[in-house]
C-alpha positions as a Markdown table, in Angstrom:
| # | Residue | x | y | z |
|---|---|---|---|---|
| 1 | Unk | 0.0 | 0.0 | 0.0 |
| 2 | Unk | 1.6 | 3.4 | -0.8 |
| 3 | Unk | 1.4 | 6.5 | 1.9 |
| 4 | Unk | 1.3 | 9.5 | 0.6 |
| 5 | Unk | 4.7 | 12.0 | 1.4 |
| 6 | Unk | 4.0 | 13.7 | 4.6 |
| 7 | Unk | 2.2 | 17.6 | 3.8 |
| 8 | Unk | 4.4 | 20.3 | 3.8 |
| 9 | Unk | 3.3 | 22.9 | 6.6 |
| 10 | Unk | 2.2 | 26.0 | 6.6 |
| 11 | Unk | 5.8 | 28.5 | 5.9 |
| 12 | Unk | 7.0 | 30.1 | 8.7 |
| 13 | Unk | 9.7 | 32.1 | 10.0 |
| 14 | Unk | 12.2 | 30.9 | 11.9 |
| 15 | Unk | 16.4 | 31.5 | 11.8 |
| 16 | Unk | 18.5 | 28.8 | 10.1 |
| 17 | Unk | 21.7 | 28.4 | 11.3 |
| 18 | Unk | 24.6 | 26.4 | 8.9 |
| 19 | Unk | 27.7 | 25.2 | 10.6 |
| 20 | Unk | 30.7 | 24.1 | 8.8 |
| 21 | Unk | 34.2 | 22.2 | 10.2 |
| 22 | Unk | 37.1 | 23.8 | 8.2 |
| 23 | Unk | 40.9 | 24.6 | 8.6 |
| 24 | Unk | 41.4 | 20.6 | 9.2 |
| 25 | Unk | 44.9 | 19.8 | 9.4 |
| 26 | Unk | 46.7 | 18.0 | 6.5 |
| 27 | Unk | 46.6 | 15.0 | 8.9 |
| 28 | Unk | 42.7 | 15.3 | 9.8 |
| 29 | Unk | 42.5 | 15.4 | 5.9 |
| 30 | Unk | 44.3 | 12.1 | 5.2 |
| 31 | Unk | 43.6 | 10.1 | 8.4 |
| 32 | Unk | 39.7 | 9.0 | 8.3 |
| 33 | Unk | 39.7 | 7.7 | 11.7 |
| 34 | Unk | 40.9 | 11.2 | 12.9 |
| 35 | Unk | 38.5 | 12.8 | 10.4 |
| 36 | Unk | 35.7 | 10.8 | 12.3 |
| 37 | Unk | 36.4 | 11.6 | 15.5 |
| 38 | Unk | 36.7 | 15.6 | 14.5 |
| 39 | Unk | 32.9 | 15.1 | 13.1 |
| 40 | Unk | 31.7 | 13.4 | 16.1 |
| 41 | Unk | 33.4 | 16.1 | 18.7 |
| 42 | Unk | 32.0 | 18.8 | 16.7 |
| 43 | Unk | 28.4 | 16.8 | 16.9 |
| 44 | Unk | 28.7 | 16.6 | 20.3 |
| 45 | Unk | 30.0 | 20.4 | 20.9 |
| 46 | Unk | 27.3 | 21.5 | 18.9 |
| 47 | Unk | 23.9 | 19.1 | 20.1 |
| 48 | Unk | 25.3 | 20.1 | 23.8 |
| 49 | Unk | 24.5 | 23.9 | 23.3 |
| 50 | Unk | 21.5 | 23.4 | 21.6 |
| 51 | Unk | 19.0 | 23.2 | 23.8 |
| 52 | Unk | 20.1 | 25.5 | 26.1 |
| 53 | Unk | 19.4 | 28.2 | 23.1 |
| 54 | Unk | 16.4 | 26.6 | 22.5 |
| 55 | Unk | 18.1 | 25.3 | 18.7 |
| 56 | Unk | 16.4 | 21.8 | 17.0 |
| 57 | Unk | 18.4 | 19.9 | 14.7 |
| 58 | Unk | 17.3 | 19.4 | 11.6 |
| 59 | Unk | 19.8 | 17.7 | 10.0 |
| 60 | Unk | 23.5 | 16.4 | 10.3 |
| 61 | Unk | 25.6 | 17.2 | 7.2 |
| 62 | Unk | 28.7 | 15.6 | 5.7 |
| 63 | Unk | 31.2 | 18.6 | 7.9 |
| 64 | Unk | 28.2 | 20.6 | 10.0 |
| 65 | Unk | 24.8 | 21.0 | 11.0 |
| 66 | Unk | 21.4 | 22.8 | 10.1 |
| 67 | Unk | 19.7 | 24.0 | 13.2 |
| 68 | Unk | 16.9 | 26.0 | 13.2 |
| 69 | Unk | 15.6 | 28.3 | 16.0 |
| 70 | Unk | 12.3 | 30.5 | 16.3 |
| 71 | Unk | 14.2 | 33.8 | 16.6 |
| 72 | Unk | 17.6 | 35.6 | 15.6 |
| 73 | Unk | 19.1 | 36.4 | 18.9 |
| 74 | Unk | 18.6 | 32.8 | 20.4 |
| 75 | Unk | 20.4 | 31.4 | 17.2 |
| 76 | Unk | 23.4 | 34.4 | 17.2 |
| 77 | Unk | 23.6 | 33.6 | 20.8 |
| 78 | Unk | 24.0 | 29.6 | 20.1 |
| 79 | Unk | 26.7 | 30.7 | 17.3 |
| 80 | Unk | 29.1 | 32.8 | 19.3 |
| 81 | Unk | 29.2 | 30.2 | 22.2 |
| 82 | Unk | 30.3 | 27.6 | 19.9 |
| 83 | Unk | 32.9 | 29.6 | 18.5 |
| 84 | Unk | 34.2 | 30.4 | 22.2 |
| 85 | Unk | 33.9 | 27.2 | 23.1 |
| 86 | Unk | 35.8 | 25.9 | 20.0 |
| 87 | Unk | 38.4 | 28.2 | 20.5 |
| 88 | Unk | 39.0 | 27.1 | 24.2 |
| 89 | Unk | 38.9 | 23.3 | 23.1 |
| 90 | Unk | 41.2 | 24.2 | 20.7 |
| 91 | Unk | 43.7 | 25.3 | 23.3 |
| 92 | Unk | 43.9 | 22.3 | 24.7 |
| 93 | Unk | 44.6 | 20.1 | 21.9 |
| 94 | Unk | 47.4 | 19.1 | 19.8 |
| 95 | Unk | 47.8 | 20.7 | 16.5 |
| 96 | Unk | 46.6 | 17.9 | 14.1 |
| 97 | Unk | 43.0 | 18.2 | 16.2 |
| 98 | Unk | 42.5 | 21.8 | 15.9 |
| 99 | Unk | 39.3 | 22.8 | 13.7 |
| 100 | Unk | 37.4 | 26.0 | 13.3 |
| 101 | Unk | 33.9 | 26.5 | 11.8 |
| 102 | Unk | 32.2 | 28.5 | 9.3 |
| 103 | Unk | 28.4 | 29.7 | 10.5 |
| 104 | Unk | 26.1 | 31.6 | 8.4 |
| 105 | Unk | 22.8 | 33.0 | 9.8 |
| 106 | Unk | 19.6 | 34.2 | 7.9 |
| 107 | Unk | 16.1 | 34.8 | 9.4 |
| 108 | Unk | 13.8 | 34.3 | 7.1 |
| 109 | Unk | 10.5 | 32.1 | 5.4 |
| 110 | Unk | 10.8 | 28.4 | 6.0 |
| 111 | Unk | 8.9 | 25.3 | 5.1 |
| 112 | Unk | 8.6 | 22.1 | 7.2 |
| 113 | Unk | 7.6 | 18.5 | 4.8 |
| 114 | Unk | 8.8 | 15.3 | 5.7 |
| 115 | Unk | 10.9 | 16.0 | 8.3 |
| 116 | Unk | 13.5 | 18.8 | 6.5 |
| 117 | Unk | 13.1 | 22.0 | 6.1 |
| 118 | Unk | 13.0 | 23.9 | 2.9 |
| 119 | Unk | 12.3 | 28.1 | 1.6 |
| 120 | Unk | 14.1 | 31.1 | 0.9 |
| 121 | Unk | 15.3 | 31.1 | 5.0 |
| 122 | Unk | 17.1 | 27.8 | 3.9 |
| 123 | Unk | 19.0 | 29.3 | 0.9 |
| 124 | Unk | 20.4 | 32.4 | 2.0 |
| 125 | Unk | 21.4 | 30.6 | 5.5 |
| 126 | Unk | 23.5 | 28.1 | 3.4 |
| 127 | Unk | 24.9 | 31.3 | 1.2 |
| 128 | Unk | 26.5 | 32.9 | 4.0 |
| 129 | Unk | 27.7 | 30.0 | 5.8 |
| 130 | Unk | 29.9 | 29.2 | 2.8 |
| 131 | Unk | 31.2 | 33.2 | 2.7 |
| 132 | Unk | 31.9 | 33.1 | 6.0 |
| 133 | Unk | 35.2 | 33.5 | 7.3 |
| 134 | Unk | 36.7 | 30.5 | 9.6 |
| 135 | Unk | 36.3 | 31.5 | 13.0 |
| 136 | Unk | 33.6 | 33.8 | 12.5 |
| 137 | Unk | 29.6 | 34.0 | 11.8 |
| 138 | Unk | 28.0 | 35.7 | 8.7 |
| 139 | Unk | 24.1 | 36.8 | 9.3 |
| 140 | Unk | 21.8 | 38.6 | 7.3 |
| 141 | Unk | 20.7 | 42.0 | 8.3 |
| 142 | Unk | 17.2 | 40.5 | 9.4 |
| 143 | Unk | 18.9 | 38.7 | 11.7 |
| 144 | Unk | 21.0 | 41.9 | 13.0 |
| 145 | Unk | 18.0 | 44.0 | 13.0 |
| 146 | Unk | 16.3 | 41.6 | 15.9 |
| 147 | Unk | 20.2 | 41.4 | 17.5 |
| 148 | Unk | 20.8 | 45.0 | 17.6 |
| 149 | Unk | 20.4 | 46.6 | 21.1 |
| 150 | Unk | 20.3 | 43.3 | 23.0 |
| 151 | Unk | 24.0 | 42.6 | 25.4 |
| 152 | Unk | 25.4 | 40.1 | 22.5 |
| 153 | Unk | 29.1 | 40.5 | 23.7 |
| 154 | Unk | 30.7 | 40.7 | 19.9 |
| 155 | Unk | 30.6 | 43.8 | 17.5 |
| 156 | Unk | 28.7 | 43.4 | 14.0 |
| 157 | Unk | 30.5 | 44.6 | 11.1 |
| 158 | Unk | 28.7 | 45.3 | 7.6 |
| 159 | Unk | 30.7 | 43.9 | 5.2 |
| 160 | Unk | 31.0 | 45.6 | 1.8 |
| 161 | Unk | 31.2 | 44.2 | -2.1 |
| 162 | Unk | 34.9 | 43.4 | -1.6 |
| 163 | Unk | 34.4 | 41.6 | 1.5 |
| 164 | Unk | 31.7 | 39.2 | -0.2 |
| 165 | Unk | 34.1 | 38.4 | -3.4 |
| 166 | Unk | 32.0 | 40.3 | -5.1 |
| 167 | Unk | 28.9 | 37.8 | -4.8 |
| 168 | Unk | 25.4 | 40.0 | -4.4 |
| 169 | Unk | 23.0 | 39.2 | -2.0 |
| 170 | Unk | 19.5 | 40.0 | -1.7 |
| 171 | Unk | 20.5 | 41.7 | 2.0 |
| 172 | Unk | 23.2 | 42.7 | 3.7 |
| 173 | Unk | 25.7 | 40.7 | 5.4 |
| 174 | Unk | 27.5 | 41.7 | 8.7 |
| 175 | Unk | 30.5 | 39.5 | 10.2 |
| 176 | Unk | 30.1 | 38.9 | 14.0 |
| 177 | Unk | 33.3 | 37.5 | 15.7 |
| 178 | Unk | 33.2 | 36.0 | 19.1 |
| 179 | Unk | 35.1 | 38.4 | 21.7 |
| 180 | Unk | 38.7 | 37.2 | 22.2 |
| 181 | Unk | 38.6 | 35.5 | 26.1 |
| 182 | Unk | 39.3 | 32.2 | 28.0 |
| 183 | Unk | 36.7 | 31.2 | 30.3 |
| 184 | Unk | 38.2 | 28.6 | 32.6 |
| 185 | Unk | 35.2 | 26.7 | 33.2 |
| 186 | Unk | 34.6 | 25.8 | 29.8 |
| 187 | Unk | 38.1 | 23.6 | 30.1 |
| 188 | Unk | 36.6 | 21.7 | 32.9 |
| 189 | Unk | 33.1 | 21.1 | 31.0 |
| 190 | Unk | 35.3 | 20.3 | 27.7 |
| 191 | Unk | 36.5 | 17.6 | 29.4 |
| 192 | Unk | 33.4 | 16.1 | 30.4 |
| 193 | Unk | 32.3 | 16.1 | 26.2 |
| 194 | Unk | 35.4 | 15.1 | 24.7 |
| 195 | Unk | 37.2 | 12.3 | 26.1 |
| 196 | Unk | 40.0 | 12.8 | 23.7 |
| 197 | Unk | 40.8 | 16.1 | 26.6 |
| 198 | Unk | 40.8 | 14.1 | 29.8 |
């Protein structure tokens, strides 16, 4: 008996969030079991902020996630923790582990059918995700608008034609960096994720 394909739902908004591993060492690149267990720290890094920021997981990719939240600051939020905490985990690992991730941020119309998530939100997301600088998150300037005036601790920078490789969007695009620090704690709660820091 055939079922029909799940109905697509009403659109939405909602802010899609695209993460991306790069910078993988040359011996990441040509040593699969290290490759695999870079993926499945950065799954584990990433699934154990989620809900916290109140993020659902829509889909694991080959190097990253989608993630999508019901609002901008949430998502922003979610995005410069994970760099943070990246950067501290970093720190404490040998060269050949050290990663850093590309995220790109767009607030925008969304469809939900058969369990992914489809639209216009989806695109641009997945756009500036791959423009984005290593170490860094790109979002759209809905996505500003809703961050602007809330304490996010990182400064938002409009980046111009030459910044974007000359690649036009249909908004603009601001570059927020996490602020340079080393919280302590997030050593100890490292540790507790990723056995490869015990």
């Amino acid at each position: 008996m055939m079922v029909d394909a799940q109905q697509a739902e009403p659109p939405k908004v909602a802010a899609i969030m695209f993460t991306d591993m790069v910078e993988l060492s040359t011996e990441a690149r040509r040593d699969e079991v290290l490759n695999n267990e870079l993926r499945e720290e950065h799954g584990r890094l990433v699934r154990s902020l989620l809900s916290g920021h109140g993020g659902r997981e829509i889909k694991r990719l080959e190097d990253g996630f989608l993630v999508e939240f019901d609002e901008a600051l949430p998502a922003v939020a979610c995005a410069l923790e994970l760099q943070e905490v990246l950067n501290a985990r970093n720190e404490c690992v040998p060269d050949e582990r050290r990663v850093q991730l590309r995220i790109g941020i767009h607030l925008g119309s969304v469809v939900h059918q058969d369990g992914d998530v489809f639209g216009e939100g989806v695109n641009l997301a997945a756009r500036l995700e791959s423009l984005a600088r290593p170490g860094s998150l790109y979002v759209s300037e809905p996505v500003a608008r809703q961050v602007r005036g809330h304490q996010v601790e990182a400064a938002m920078v409009r980046l111009g034609r030459s910044d974007l490789k000359k690649i036009r969007l249909p908004v603009p695009v601001y570059r927020i960096d996490p602020p340079v620090r080393r919280p302590r704690s997030w050593v100890a709660r490292l540790r507790g994720l990723l056995p490869s820091l015990g």
